[in-house]
Backbone as CSV, one residue per row, in Angstrom:
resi,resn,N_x,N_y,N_z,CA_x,CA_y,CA_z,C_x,C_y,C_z
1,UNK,-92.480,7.028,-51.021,-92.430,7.504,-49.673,-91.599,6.518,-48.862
2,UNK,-90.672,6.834,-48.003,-90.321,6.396,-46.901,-90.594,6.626,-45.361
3,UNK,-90.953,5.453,-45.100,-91.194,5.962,-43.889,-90.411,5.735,-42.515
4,UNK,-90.365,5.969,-41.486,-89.153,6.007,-40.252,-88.662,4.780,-40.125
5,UNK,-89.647,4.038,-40.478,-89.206,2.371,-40.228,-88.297,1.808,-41.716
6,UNK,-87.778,2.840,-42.624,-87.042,2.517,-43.646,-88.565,1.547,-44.590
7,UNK,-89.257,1.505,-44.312,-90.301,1.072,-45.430,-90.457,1.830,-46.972
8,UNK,-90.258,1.266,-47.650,-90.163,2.096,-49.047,-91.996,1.931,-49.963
9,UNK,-92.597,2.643,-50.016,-94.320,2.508,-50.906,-93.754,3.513,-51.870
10,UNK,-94.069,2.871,-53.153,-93.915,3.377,-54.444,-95.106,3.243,-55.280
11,UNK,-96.030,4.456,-55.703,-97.038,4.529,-56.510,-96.702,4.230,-57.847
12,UNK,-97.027,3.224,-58.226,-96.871,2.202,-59.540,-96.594,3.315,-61.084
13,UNK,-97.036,4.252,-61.236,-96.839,4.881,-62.100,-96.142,6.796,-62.121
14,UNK,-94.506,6.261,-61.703,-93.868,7.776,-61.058,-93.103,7.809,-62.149
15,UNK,-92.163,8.560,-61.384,-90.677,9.049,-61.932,-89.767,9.634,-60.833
16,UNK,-88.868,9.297,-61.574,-87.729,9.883,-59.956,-86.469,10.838,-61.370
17,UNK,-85.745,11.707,-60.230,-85.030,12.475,-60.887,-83.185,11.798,-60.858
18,UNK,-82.279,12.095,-61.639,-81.528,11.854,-61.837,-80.359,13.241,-61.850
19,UNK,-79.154,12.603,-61.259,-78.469,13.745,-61.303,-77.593,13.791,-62.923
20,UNK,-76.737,15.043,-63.122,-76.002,15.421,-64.620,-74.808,14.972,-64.288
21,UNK,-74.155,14.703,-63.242,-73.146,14.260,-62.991,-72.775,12.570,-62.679
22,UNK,-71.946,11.488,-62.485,-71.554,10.065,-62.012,-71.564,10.176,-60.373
23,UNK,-72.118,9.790,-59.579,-72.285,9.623,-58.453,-70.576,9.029,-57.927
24,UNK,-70.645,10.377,-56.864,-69.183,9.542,-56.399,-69.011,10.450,-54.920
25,UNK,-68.478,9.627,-54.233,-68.136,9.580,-52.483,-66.944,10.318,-52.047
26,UNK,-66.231,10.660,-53.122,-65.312,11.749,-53.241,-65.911,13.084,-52.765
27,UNK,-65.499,13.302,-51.834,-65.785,14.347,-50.787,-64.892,16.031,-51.692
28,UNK,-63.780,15.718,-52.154,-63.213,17.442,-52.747,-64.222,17.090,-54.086
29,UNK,-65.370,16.428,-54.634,-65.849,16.490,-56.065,-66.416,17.985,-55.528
30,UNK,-67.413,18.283,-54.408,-68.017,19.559,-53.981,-66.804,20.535,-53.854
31,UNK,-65.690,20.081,-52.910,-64.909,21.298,-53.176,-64.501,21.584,-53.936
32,UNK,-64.192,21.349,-54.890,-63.739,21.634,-56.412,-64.952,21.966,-57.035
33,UNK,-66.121,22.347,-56.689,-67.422,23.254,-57.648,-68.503,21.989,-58.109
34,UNK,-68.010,20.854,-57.846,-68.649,19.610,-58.518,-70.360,19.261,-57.758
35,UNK,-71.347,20.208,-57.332,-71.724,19.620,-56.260,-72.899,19.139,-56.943
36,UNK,-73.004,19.354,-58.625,-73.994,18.781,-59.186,-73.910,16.817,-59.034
37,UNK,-73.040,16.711,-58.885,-73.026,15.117,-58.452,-74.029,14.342,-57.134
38,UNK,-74.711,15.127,-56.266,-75.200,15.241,-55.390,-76.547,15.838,-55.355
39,UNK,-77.301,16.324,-56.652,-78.157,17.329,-56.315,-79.463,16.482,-57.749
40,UNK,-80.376,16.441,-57.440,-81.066,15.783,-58.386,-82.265,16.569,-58.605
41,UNK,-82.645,17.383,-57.649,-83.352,18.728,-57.920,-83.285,19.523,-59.829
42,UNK,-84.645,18.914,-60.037,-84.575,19.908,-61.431,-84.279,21.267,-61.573
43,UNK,-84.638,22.087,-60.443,-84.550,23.304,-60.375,-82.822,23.889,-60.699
44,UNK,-82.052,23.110,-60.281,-80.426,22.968,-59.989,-79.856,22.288,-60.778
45,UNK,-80.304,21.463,-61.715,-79.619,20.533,-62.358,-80.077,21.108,-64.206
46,UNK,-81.251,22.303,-63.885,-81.327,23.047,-65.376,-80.129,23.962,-65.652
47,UNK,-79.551,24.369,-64.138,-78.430,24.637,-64.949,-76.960,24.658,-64.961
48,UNK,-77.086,23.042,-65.249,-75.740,22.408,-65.599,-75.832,21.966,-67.023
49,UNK,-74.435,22.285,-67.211,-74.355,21.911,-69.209,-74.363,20.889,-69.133
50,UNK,-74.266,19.557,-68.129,-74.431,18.119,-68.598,-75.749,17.107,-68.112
51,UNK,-76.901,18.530,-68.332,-78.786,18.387,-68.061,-78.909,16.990,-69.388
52,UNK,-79.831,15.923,-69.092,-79.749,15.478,-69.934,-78.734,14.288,-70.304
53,UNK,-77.169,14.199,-69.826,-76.240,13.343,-70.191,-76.484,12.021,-70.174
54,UNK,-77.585,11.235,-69.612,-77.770,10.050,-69.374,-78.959,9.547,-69.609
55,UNK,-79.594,10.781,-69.163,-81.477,10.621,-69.715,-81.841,11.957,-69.775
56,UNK,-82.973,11.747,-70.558,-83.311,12.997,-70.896,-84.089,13.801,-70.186
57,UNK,-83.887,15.070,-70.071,-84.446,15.935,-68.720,-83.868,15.230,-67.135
58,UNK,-82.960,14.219,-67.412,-82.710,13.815,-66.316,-83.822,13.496,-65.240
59,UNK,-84.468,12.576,-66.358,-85.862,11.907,-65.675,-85.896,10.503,-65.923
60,UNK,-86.278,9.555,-65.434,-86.679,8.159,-65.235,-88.058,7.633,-65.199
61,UNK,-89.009,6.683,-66.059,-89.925,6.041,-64.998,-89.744,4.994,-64.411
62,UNK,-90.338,4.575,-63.641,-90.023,3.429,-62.739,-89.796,2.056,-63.951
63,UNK,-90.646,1.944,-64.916,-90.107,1.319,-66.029,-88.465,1.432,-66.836
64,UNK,-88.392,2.524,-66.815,-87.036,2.945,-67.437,-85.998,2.319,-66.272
65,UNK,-86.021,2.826,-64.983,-85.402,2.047,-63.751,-84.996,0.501,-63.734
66,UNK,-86.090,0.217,-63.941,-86.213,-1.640,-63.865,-85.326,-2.135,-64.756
67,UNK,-85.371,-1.750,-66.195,-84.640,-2.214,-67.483,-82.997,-1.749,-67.052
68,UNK,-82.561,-0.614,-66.592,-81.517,-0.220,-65.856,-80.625,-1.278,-64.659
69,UNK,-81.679,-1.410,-63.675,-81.012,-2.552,-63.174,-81.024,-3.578,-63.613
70,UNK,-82.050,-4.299,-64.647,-81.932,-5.403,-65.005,-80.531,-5.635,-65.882
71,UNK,-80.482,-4.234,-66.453,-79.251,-4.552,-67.783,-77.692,-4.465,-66.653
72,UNK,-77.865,-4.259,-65.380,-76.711,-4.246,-64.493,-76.298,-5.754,-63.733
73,UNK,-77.490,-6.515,-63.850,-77.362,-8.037,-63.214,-76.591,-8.829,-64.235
């Protein structure tokens, strides 16, 4: 949860969703049909052919996260 004051509370045992696409600030990626880059909604991201490309079901746990940034430091 976030709250107005930008405070971040995270219940110790979640998951967060992941998008099928590389995150990018490129504004024509949507105009050009790309808007799965932006959308992390399972509902929307079942159906893209690249569900899955990075993790599976394009799911995370907060464990899986940690090892992620750690392997980025």
């Amino acid at each position: 949860m976030v709250t107005d004051n930008f405070d971040v509370y995270m219940y110790r045992d979640g998951y967060l969703r992941t998008s099928s696409e590389p995150f990018s600030l490129n504004l024509s990626d949507d105009v050009e049909g790309n808007s799965m880059v932006h959308l992390t909604n399972y509902c929307m991201q079942k159906n893209s052919e690249n569900l899955g490309r990075f993790e599976e079901g394009n799911t995370l746990s907060y464990d899986e996260l940690q090892e992620c940034v750690r392997a980025e430091v």
